[in-house]
C-alpha positions in Angstrom: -75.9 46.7 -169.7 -75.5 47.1 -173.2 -72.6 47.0 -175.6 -71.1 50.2 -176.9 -69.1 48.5 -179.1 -69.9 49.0 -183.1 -70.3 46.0 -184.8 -67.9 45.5 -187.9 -69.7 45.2 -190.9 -70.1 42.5 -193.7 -69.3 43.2 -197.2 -69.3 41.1 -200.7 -66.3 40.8 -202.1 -66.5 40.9 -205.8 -63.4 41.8 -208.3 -64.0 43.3 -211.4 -64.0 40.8 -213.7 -65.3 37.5 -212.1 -68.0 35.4 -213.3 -71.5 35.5 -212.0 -72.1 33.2 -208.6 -74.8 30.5 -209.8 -76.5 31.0 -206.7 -77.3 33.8 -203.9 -73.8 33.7 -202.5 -70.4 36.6 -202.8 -66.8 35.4 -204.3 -65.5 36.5 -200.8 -67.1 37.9 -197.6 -65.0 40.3 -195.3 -66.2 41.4 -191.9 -64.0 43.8 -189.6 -60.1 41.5 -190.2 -61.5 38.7 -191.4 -62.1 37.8 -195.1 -63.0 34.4 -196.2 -62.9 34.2 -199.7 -65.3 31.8 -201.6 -64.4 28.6 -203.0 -62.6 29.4 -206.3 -62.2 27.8 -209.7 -60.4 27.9 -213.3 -63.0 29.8 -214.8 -61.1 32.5 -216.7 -62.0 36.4 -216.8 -65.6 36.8 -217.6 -65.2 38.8 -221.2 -68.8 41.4 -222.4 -70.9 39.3 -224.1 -69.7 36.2 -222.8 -71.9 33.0 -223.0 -71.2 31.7 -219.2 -67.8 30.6 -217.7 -64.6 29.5 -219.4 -62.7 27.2 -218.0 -58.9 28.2 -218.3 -58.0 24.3 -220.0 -58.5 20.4 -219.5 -55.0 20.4 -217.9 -54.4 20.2 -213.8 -52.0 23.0 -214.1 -54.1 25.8 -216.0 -56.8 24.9 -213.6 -54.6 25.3 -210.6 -53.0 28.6 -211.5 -55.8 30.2 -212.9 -57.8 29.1 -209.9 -54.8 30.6 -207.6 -55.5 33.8 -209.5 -58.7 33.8 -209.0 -58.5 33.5 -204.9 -55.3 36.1 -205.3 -58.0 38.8 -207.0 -60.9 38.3 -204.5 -57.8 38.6 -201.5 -56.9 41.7 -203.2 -60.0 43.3 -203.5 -60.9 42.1 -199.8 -57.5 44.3 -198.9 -55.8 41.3 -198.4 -52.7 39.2 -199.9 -50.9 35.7 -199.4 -49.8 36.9 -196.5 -52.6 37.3 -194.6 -53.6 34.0 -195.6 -53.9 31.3 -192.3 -55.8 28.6 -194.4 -56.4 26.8 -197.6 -58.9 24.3 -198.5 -58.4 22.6 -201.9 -60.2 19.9 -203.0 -59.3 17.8 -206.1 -61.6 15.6 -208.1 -58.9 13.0 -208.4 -56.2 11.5 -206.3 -53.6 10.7 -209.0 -53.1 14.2 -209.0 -51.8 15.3 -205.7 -47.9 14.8 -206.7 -48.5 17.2 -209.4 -50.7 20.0 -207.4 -47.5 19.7 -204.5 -44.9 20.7 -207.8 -47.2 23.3 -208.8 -48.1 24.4 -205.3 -44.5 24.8 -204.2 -43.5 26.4 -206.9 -46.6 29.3 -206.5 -45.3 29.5 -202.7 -42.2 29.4 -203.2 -41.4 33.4 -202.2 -44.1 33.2 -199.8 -42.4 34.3 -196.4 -45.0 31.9 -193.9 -46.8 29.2 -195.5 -51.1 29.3 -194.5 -52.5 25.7 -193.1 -53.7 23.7 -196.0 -55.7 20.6 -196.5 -55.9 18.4 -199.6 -59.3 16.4 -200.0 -61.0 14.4 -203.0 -64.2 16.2 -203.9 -66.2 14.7 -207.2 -69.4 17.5 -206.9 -67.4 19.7 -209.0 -69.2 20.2 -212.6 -68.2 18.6 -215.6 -64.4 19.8 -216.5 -63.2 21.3 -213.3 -60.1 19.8 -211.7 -59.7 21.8 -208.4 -61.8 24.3 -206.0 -59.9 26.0 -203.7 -61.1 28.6 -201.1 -59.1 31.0 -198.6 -59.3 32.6 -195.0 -57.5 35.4 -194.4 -57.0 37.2 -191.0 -55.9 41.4 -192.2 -53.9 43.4 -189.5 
């Protein structure tokens, strides 16, 4: 017996304006409701004629906003918003800064009507400068 059933599709998720992937993979991936958006950083807007990424400052709270806007465009061009959110992974190269990513977190959230499932870990792979990765899975519909 065999299924009738059309298989959803996968697409790349790419909004305009993000940097380059340094390897084979897409800023978000969406496949029939689902969209899992890539682990995102503080690079800033990729500019023409830009020589590689920017990060958006040395601070923990540049980082963690402009990383939030970063996840916010690949949800958006995925079809999806905060909403539609279920979980968030962040992952912090140091632990002294968890008191100030809740302040800045709660404040981002704070209109939000359901808040997603999140998990806070201490990560030190990130390259020289960034302070925070965070990546999303959304569930549309």
């Amino acid at each position: 017996m065999s299924d009738k059933t059309p298989k959803a599709l996968k697409t790349a998720v790419t909004p305009v304006g993000h940097t380059t992937p340094p390897a084979k993979f897409s800023h978000g991936v969406r496949k029939g409701n689902i969209l899992q958006v890539a682990g995102q950083v503080g690079f800033l807007p990729a500019e023409p004629g830009q020589d590689g990424p920017v990060v958006a400052g040395p601070a923990l709270r540049e980082q963690t906003l402009q990383t939030l806007a970063n996840v916010r465009s690949v949800l958006e061009a995925g079809g999806a918003s905060w909403e539609d959110v279920v979980m968030l992974r962040v992952y912090l190269t140091d632990t002294e800064h968890f008191a100030e990513l809740n302040e800045i977190w709660n404040d981002y959230f704070a209109d939000l009507k359901e808040a997603p499932a999140a998990r806070t870990t201490v990560y030190v792979g990130l390259p020289k400068g960034l302070l925070i990765e965070i990546d999303a899975l959304a569930v549309l519909g």
